[in-house]
C-alpha positions in Angstrom: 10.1 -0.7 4.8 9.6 -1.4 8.7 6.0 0.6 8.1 5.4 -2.0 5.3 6.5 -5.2 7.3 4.4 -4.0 10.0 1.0 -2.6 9.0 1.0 -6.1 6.4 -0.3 -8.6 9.3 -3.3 -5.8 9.8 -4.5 -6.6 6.2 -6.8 -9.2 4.8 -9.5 -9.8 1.9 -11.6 -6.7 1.3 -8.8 -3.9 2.0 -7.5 -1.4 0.0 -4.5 0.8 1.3 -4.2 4.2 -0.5 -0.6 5.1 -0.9 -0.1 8.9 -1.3 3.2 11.1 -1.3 5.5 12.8 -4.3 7.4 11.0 -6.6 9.9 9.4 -4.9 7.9 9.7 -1.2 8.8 6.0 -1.2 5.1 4.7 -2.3 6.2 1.4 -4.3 9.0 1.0 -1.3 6.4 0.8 1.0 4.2 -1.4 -1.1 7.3 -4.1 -1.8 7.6 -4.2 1.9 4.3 -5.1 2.7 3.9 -7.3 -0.4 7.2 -9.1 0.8 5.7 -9.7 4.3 2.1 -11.1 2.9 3.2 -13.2 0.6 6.1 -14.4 3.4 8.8 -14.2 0.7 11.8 -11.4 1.8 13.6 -11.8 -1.5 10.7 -11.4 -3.8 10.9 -10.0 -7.1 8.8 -6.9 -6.9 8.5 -4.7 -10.0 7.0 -1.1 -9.6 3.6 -1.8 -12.1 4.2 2.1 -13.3 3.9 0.7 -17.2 1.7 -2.7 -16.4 -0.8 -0.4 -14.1 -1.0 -3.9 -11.9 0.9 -6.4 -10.9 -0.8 -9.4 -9.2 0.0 -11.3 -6.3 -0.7 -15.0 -4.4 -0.3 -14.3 -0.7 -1.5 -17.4 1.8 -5.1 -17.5 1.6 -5.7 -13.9 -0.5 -4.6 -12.4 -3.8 -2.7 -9.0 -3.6 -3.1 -6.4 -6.3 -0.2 -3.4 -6.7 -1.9 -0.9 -8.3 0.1 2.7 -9.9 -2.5 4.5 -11.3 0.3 7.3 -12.8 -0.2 6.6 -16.2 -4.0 5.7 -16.1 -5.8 7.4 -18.4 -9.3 7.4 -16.5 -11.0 5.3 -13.8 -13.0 3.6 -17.3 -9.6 2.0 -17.8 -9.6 1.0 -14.3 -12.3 -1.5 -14.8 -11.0 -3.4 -17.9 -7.7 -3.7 -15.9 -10.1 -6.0 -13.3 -10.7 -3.1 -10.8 -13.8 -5.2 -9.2 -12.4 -8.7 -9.3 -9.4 -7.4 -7.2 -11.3 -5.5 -4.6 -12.3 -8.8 -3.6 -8.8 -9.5 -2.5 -6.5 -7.0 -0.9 -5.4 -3.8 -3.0 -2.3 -1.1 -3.0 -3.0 1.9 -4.8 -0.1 4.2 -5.6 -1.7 7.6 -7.2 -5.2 7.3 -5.7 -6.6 10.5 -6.4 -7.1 9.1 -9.7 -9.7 6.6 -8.9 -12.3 9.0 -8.9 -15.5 7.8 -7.5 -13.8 4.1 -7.7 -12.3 4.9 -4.2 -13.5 2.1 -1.6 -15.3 3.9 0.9 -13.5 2.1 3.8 -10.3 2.8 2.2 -6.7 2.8 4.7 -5.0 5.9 3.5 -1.2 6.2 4.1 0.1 9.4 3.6 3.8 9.9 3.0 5.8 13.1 3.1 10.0 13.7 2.4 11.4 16.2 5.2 14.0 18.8 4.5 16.3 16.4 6.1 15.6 13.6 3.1 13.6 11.0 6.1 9.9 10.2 5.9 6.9 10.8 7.8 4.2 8.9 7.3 0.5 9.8 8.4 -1.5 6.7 8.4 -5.9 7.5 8.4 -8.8 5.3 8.0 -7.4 2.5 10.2 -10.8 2.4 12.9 -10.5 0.2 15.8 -7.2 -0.9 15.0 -5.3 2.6 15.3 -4.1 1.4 18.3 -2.8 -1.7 16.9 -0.9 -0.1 14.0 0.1 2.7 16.6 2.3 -0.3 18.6 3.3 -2.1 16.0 4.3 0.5 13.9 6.2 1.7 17.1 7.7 -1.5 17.6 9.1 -2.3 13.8 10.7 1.3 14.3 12.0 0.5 16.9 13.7 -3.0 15.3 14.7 -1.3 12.0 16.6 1.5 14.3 14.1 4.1 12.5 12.2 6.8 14.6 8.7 6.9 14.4 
C-alpha cells in the first residue's frame, strides 16, 4: 500500500502502469492504494474488476481506469471495453502480458514478487527521469508505513 500511496502523485493523463506478479503478489492491493491516493478518498470502495475487466474512476482533473485483463479473452475485446478512450486518462493494468501489441510503448512497469518469507519485493522499470523521484519517495513512504524497502 505505501508503494501505491507513493508512486500515485508521480502519475498524470497519458500513463499506464503495468502491474505484474502471481496471483496474490498483491497487484489489485497495490492498484487500490494508488487509486485511493488519486482520487484523495482513503475509504474508497475499490472492487478488484476481475469479472467487470474495468472499473472506472474520477480523480481531480483525470479519469483512472483499473484494468484485470485475467479473464480477457483477446486484446479485440480490449477495444470494445474502451481501451483507446482510457489511454487518454491514466491506466492500471493487472495481467499485462495479455495486451499484446496494445501495450503503450512508454508503459511504467511494476513488478511484484512474494519472498519465501511471505513480504514483497517490488521492481519498478520504465519510470525515466523520475527514477530518482520514485527512488525517495518510495523510500520515504517505507519508511512511514514501518515497511523496508
Amino acid at each position: 500500500m505505501a508503494l501505491g500511496r507513493a508512486l500515485a502523485p508521480l502519475l498524470h493523463a497519458g500513463d499506464a502502469v503495468l502491474l505484474r506478479g502471481d496471483l496474490g503478489a498483491g497487484k489489485t492491493t497495490l492498484a487500490r492504494a494508488l487509486l485511493r491516493t488519486l482520487c484523495h478518498d482513503p475509504a474508497m470502495e475499490v472492487p478488484s474488476p476481475s469479472y467487470t475487466l474495468v472499473q472506472t474512476y474520477d480523480a481531480p482533473g483525470v479519469e483512472v481506469s483499473h484494468f484485470d485483463l485475467w479473464r480477457l479473452d483477446g486484446p479485440g475485446a480490449l477495444v470494445e471495453l474502451g481501451w483507446d478512450d482510457a489511454c487518454e486518462g491514466i491506466v492500471l493494468v493487472e495481467w499485462p502480458e495479455r495486451l499484446g501489441e496494445l501495450t503503450p510503448p512508454g508503459a511504467r512497469h511494476v513488478d511484484l514478487l512474494v519472498r519465501a518469507d511471505g513480504g514483497r519485493d517490488a521492481v519498478l522499470r520504465g519510470w525515466g527521469a523520475q527514477a530518482g523521484a520514485v527512488a525517495r519517495l518510495v523510500e520515504d513512504a517505507m519508511k512511514q508505513a514501518g515497511e523496508q524497502a
